[in-house]
LUMNU-647480 format. One record per residue (C-alpha): residue number from 1; residue in one letter; x negated, y, z negated. Coordinates in Angstrom, 2 decimals. Layout:
(NUM,"a",(X,Y,Z))
...
***
This chain:
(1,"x",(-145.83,136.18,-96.02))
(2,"x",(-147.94,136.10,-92.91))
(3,"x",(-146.44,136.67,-89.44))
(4,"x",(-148.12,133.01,-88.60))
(5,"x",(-146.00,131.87,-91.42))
(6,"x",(-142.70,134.08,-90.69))
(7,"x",(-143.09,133.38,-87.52))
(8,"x",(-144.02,129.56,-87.43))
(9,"x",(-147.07,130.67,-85.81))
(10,"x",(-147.60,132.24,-81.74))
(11,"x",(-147.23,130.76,-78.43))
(12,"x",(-147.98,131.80,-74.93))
(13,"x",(-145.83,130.13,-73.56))
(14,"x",(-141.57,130.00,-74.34))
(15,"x",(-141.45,126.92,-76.75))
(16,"x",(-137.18,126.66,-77.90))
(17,"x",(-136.56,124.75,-80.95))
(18,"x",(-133.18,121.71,-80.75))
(19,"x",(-131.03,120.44,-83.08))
(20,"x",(-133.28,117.49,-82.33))
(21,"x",(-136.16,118.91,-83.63))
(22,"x",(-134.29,119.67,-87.05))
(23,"x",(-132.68,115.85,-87.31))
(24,"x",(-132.22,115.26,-91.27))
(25,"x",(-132.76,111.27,-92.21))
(26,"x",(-130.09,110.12,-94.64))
(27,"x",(-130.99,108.82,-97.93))
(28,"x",(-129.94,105.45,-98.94))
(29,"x",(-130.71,102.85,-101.87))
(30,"x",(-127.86,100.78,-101.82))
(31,"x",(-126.77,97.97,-99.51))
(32,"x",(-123.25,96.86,-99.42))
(33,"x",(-123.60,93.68,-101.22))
(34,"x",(-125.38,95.32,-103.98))
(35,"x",(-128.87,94.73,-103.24))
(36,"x",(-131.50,97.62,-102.86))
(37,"x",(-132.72,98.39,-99.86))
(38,"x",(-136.82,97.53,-98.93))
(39,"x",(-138.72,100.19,-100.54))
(40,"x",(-135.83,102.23,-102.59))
(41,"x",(-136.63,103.17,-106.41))
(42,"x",(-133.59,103.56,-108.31))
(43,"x",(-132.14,106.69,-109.83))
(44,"x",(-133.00,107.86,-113.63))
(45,"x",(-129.61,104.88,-114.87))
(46,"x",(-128.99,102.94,-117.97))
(47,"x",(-126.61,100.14,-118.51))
(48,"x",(-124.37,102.67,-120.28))
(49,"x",(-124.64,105.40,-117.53))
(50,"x",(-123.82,103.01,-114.57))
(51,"x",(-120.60,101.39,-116.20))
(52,"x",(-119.18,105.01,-117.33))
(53,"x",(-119.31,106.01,-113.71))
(54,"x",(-117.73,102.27,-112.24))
(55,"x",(-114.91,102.99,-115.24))
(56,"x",(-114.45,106.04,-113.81))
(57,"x",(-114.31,104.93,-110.14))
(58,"x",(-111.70,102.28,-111.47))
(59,"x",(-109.84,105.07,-113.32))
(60,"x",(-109.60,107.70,-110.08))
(61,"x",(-108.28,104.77,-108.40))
(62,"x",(-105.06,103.83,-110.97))
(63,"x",(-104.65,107.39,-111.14))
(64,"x",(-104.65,108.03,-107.36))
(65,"x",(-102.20,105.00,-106.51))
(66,"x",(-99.94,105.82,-109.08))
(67,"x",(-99.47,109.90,-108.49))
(68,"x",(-99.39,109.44,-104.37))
(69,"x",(-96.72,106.81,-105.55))
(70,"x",(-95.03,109.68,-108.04))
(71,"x",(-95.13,112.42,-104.79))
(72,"x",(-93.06,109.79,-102.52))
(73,"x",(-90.55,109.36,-105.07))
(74,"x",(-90.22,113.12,-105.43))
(75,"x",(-91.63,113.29,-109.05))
(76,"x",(-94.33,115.84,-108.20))
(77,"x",(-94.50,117.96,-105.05))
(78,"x",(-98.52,117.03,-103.62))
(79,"x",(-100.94,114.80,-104.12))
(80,"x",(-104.54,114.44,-103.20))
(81,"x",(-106.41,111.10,-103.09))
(82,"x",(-110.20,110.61,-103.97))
(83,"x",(-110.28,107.12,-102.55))
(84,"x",(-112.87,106.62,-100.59))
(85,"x",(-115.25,109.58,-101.61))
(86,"x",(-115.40,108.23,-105.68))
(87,"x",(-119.45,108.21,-105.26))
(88,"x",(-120.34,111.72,-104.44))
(89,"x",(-118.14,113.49,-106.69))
(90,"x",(-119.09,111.44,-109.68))
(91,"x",(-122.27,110.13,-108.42))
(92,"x",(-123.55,114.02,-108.40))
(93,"x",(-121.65,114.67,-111.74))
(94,"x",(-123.42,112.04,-113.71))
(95,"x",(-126.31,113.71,-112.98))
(96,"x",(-125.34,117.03,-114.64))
(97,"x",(-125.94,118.38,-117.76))
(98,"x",(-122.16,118.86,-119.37))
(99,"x",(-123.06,122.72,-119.90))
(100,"x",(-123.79,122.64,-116.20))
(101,"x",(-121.01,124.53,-114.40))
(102,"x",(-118.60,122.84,-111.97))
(103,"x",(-117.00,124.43,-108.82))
(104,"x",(-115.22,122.29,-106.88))
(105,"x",(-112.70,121.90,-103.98))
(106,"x",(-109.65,119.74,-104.26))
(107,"x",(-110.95,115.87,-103.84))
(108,"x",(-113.30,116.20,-107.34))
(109,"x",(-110.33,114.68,-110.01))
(110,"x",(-113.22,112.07,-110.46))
(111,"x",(-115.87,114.75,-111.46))
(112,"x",(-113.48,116.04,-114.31))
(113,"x",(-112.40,112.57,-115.25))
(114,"x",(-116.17,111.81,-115.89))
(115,"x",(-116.75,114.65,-118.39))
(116,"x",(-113.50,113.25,-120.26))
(117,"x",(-110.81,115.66,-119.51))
(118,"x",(-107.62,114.03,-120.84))
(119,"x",(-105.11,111.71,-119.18))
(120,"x",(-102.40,113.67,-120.67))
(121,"x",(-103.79,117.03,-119.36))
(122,"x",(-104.00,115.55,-115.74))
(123,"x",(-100.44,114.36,-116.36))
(124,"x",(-99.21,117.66,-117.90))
(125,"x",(-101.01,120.02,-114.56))
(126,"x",(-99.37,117.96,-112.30))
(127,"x",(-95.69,118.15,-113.64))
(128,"x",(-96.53,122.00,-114.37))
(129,"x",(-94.79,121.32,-117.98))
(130,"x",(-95.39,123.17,-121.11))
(131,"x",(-98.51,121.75,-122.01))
(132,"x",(-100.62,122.43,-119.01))
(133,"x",(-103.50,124.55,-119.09))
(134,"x",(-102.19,126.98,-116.19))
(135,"x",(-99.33,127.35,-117.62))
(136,"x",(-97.36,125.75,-114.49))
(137,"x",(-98.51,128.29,-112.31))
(138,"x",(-100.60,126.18,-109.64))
(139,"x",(-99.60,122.65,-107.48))
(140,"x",(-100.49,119.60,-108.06))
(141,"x",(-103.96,118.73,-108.79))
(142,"x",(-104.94,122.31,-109.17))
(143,"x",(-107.30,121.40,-112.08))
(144,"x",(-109.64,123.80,-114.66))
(145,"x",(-111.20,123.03,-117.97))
(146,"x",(-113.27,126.07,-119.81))
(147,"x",(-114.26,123.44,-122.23))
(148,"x",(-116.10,121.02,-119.61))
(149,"x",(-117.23,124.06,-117.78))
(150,"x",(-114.95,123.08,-114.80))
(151,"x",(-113.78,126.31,-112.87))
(152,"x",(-109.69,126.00,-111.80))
(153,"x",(-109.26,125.05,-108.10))
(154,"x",(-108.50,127.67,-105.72))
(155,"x",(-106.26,126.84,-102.78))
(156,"x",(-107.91,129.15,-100.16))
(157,"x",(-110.92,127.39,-98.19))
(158,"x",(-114.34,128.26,-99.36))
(159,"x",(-113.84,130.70,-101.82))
(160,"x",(-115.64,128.91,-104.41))
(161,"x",(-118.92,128.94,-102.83))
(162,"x",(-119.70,132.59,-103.16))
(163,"x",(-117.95,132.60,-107.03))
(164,"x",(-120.51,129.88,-107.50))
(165,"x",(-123.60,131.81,-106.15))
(166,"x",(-122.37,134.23,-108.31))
(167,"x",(-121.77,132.38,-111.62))
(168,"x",(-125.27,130.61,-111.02))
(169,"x",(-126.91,134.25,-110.49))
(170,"x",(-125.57,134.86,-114.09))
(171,"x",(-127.20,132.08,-115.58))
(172,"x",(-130.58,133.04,-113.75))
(173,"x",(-129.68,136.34,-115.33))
(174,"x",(-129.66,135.06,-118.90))
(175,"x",(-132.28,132.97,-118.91))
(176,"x",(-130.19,129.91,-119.37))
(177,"x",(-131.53,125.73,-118.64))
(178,"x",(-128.42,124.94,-116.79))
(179,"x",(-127.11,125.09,-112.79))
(180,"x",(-123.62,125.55,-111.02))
(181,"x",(-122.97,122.60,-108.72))
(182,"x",(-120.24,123.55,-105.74))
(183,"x",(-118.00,121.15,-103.90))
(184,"x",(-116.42,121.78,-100.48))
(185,"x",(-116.15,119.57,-97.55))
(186,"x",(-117.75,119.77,-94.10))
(187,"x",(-114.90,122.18,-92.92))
(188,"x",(-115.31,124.77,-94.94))
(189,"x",(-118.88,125.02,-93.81))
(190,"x",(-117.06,126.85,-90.89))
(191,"x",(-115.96,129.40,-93.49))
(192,"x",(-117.60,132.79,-93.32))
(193,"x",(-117.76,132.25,-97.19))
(194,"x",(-120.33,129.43,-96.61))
(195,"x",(-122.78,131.29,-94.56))
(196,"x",(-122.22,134.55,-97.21))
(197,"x",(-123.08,132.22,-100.28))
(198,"x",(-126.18,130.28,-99.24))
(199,"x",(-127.76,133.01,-98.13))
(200,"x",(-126.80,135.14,-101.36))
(201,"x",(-128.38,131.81,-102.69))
(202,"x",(-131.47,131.50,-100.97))
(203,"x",(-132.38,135.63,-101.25))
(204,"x",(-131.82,135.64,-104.89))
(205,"x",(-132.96,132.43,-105.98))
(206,"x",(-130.25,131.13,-107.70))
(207,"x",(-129.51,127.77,-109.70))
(208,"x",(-127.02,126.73,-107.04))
(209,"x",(-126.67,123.27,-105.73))
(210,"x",(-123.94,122.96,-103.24))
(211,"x",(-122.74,119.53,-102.37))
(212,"x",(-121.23,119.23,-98.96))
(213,"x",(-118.48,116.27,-98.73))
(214,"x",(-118.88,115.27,-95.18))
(215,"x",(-116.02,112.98,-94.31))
(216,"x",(-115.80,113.55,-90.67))
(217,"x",(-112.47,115.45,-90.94))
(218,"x",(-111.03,119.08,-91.85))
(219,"x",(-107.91,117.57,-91.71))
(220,"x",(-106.98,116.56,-88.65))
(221,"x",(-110.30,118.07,-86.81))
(222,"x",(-113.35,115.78,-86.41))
(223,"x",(-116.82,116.98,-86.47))
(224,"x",(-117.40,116.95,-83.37))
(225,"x",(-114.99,119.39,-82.70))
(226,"x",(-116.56,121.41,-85.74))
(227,"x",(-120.15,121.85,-84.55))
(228,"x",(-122.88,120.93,-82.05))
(229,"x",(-125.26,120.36,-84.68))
(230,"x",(-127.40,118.17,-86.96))
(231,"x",(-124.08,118.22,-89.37))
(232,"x",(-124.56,120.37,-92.32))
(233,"x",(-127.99,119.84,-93.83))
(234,"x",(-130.21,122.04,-91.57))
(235,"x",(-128.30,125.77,-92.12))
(236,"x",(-128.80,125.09,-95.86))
(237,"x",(-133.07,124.84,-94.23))
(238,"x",(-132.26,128.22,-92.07))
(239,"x",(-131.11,130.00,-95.49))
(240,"x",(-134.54,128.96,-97.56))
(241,"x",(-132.38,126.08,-99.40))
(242,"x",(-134.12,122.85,-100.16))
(243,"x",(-131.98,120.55,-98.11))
(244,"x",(-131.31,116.66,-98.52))
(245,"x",(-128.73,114.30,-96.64))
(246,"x",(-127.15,111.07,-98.49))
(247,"x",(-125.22,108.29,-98.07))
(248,"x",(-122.07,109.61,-99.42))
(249,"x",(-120.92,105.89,-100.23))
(250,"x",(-123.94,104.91,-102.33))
(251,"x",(-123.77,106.14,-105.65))
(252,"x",(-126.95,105.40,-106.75))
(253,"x",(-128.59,107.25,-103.59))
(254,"x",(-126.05,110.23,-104.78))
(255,"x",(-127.00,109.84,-107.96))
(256,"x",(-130.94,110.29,-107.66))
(257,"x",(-130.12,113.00,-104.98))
(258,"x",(-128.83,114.70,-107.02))
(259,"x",(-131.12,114.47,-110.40))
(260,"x",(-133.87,116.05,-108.33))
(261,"x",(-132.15,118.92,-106.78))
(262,"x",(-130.91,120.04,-110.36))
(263,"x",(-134.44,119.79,-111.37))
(264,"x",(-135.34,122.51,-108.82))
(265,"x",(-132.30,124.34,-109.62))
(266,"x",(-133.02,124.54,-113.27))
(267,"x",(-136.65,124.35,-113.01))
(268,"x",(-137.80,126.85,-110.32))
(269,"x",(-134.43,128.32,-109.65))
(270,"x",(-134.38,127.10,-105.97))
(271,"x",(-130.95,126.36,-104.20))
(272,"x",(-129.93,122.89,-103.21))
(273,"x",(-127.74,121.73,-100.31))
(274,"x",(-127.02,118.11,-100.58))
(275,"x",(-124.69,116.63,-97.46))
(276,"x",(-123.04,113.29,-98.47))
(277,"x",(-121.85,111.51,-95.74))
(278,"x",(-118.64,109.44,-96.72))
(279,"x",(-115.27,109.12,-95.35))
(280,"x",(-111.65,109.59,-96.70))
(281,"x",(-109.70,106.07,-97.01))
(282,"x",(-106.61,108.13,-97.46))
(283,"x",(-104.70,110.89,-95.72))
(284,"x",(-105.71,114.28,-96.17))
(285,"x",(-103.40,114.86,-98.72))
(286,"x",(-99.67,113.82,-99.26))
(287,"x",(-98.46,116.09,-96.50))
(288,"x",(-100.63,114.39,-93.76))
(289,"x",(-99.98,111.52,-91.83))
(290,"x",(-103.84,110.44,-90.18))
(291,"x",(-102.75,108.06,-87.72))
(292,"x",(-102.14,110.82,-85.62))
(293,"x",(-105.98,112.30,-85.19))
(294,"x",(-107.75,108.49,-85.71))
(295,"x",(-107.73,104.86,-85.17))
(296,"x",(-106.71,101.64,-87.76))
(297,"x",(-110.23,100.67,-86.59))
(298,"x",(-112.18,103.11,-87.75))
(299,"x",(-110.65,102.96,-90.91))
(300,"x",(-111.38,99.49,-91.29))
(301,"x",(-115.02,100.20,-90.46))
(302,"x",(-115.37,102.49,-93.51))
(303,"x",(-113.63,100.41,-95.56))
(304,"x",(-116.18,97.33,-95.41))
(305,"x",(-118.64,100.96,-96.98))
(306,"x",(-116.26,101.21,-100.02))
(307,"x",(-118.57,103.19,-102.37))
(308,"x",(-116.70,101.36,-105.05))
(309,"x",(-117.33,97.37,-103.90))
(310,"x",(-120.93,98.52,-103.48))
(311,"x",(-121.31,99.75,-106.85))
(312,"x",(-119.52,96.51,-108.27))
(313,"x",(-121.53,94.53,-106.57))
(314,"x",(-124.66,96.09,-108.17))
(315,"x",(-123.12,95.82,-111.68))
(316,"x",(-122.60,92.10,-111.29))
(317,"x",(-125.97,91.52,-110.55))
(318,"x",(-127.43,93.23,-113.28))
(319,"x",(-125.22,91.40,-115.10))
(320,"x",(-123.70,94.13,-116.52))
(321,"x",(-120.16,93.76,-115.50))
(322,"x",(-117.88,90.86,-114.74))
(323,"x",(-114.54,89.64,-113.34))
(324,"x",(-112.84,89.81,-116.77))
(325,"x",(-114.20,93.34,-117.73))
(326,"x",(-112.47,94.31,-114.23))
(327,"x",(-109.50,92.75,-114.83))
(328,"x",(-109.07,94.58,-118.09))
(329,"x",(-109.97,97.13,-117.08))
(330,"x",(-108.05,98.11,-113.90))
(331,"x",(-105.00,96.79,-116.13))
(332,"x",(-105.85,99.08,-119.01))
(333,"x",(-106.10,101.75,-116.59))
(334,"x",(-102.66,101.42,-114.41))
(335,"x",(-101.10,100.59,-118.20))
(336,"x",(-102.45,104.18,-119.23))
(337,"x",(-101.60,106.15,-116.14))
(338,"x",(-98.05,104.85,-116.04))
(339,"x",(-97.34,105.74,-119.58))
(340,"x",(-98.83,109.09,-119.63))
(341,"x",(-96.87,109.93,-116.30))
(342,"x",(-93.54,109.14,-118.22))
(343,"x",(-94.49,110.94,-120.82))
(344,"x",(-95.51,114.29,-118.99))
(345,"x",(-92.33,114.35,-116.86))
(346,"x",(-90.24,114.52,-119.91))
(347,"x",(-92.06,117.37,-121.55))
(348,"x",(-90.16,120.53,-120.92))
(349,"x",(-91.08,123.44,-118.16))
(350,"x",(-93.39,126.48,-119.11))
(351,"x",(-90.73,129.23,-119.58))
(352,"x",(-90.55,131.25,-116.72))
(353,"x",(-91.98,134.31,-118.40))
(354,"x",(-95.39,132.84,-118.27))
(355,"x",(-95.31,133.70,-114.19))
(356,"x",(-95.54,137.20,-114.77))
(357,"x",(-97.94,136.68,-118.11))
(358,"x",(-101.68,137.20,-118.45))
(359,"x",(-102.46,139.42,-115.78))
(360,"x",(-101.07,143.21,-117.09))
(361,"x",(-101.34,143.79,-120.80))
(362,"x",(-97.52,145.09,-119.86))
(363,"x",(-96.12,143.45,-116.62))
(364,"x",(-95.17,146.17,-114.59))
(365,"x",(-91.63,147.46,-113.32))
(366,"x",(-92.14,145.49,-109.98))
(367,"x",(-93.15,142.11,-111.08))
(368,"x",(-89.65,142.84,-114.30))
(369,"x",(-88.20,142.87,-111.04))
(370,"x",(-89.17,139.78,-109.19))
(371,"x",(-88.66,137.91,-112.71))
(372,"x",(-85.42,139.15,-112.83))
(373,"x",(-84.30,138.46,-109.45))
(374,"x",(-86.11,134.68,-110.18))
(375,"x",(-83.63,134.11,-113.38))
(376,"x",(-80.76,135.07,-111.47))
(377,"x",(-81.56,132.93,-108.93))
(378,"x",(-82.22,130.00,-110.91))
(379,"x",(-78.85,130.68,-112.82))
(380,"x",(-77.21,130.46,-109.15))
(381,"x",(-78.57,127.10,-108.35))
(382,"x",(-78.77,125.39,-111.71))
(383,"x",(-78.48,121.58,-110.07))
(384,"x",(-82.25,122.52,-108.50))
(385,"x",(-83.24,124.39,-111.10))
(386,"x",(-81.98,123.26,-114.78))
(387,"x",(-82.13,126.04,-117.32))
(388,"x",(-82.97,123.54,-119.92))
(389,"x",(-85.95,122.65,-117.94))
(390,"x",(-86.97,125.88,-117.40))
(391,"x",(-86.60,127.11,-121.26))
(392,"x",(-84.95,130.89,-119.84))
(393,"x",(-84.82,133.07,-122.78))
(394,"x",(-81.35,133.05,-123.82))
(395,"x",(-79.14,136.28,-124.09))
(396,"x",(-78.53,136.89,-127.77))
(397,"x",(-74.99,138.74,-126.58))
(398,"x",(-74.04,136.39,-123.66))
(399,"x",(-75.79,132.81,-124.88))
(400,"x",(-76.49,132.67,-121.17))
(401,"x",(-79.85,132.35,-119.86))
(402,"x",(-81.68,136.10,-118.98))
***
């Protein structure tokens, strides 16, 4: 590299370089009432393609109503809600290939839903029963599929972006067609992890797209508390990442967004940064109450965007959905959600073993401990903590549970 280039080339005079001077434009295809906008070419999208990602939207939406619902009434402990943010989760998805590897945040149920994880398995992580994947060992909504390449959510901010970086560097590594795509929203952007990964990223040239939720909020803090910058877009530019911005709320925008930045993942092994702009309808999650931080207003001004009327509207026009098909199909979907939930609650806890499980080929003297002082515990307060719920091993002397 010449210093000219390095250096963007010499000056005799002090020349300083603004945020202005680095302004990202945002793509958009999509209008709200369905039509394209002047000039827009569509995304790479079939008939089948664009009605498997509106049944989805339709399906994170039963499912979301229905298990915030569930938390209130004390059936599960936490809840997070997509609505609002449907397109850039499964937007970016659909344009995967399903060996491509998933690492998301929290807010992505509608990325698994797409690659067809099961109702029942949503059902059975969220009531922590004995069918659940983890084993009941994470909360609600805590999510991970080895089968549709869909690495388990980590509480902790911004530790998936690294592990992505990583996983992607592997793939690079093995000479395998296929990219790691990485959710996490705006706020953890201000996680030293973030800074860490792209530039991992960018030096080593790794099959990494990482898709940036911006939704204006982490939690409670807006973004202009956050930074002083354009947004997100430009430090993926200052780490030698291709960078795009998109409407968050327009699917299609998402959609062909993302298609080309997997090609230069896969193709020439070039990192991505894709910044959706969108906006949570919802709270933050089931513990948060947002009418403390913003407005009834702005709400309603984001929810005349609703990434899922804009879609619709689309479909109808193409004429390849209809009033009926909706109909059915939000039905079908509330029918399904509701018995599946009634069905997982009844299922029986992991046993309480599995806590200590999986880690130690032989769980150590410490953690016998803990999992002894746990039983007795549980045997102390049974009315919070029913032993037939949590299937204790029974004592073969006593009959009680050990």
């Amino acid at each position: 590299m010449s210093s000219q280039q390095q250096d963007g080339g010499i000056v005799h005079q002090p020349v300083f370089t603004g945020s202005a001077d680095l302004s990202i434009p945002t793509l958009r295809i999509l209008q709200q009432d369905g039509q394209l906008y002047p000039g827009a070419t569509l995304p790479e999208i079939d008939q089948a393609l664009a009605v498997k990602i509106y049944d989805t939207f339709l399906f994170i939406r039963a499912l979301d109503e229905r298990m915030l619902a569930a938390q209130r009434q004390g059936r599960i402990s936490f809840y997070m809600t997509e609505t609002g943010e449907e397109a850039a989760d499964i937007g970016s998805t659909a344009a995967l290939d399903n060996q491509d590897m998933v690492f998301a945040q929290y807010r992505e149920q509608g990325s698994l839903a797409f690659r067809g994880f099961p109702l029942e398995n949503f059902m059975n992580q969220m009531f922590s029963n004995e069918h659940d994947l983890g084993k009941g060992r994470q909360m609600p909504i805590h999510y991970g599929s080895r089968d549709l390449h869909y690495m388990t959510i980590s509480s902790p901010l911004g530790t998936q972006l690294p592990q992505a970086t990583g996983y992607a560097y592997g793939l690079k590594a093995q000479g395998k067609a296929n990219c790691v795509i990485c959710y996490f929203g705006e706020g953890a952007a201000s996680e030293g992890d973030f800074h860490a990964a792209l530039n991992m990223a960018g030096v080593l040239k790794t099959p990494t797209i990482f898709f940036c939720r911006n939704n204006g909020y982490a939690i409670s803090t807006p973004t202009s508390e956050q930074f002083a910058g354009d947004g997100i877009a430009p430090r993926g530019v200052a780490y030698g990442l291709k960078s795009i911005r998109v409407d968050g709320n327009d699917v299609l925008a998402v959609l062909k967004a993302t298609q080309e930045a997997r090609r230069l993942a896969v193709e020439q092994h070039q990192p991505v940064l894709i910044e959706a702009m969108t906006y949570r309808l919802g709270a933050h999650s089931s513990s948060d109450d947002p009418s403390g931080y913003r407005s009834r207003k702005e709400e309603e001004l984001w929810r005349q965007k609703d990434p899922v009327i804009r879609f619709k509207n689309w479909l109808v026009q193409q004429g390849w959905w209809n009033e009926e098909q909706e109909a059915a199909a939000r039905d079908n979907h509330r029918k399904a959600v509701m018995d599946a939930m009634k069905a997982a609650e009844k299922i029986a806890k992991s046993p309480v073993e599995e806590l200590v499980n999986d880690v130690y080929d032989t769980p150590p003297w410490h953690l016998q401990e803990q999992l002894s002082a746990l039983k007795d515990h549980i045997r102390k307060y049974p009315d919070f903590y029913p032993v037939t719920s949590w299937r204790l091993t029974q004592d073969n002397s006593t009959g009680e549970g050990k």
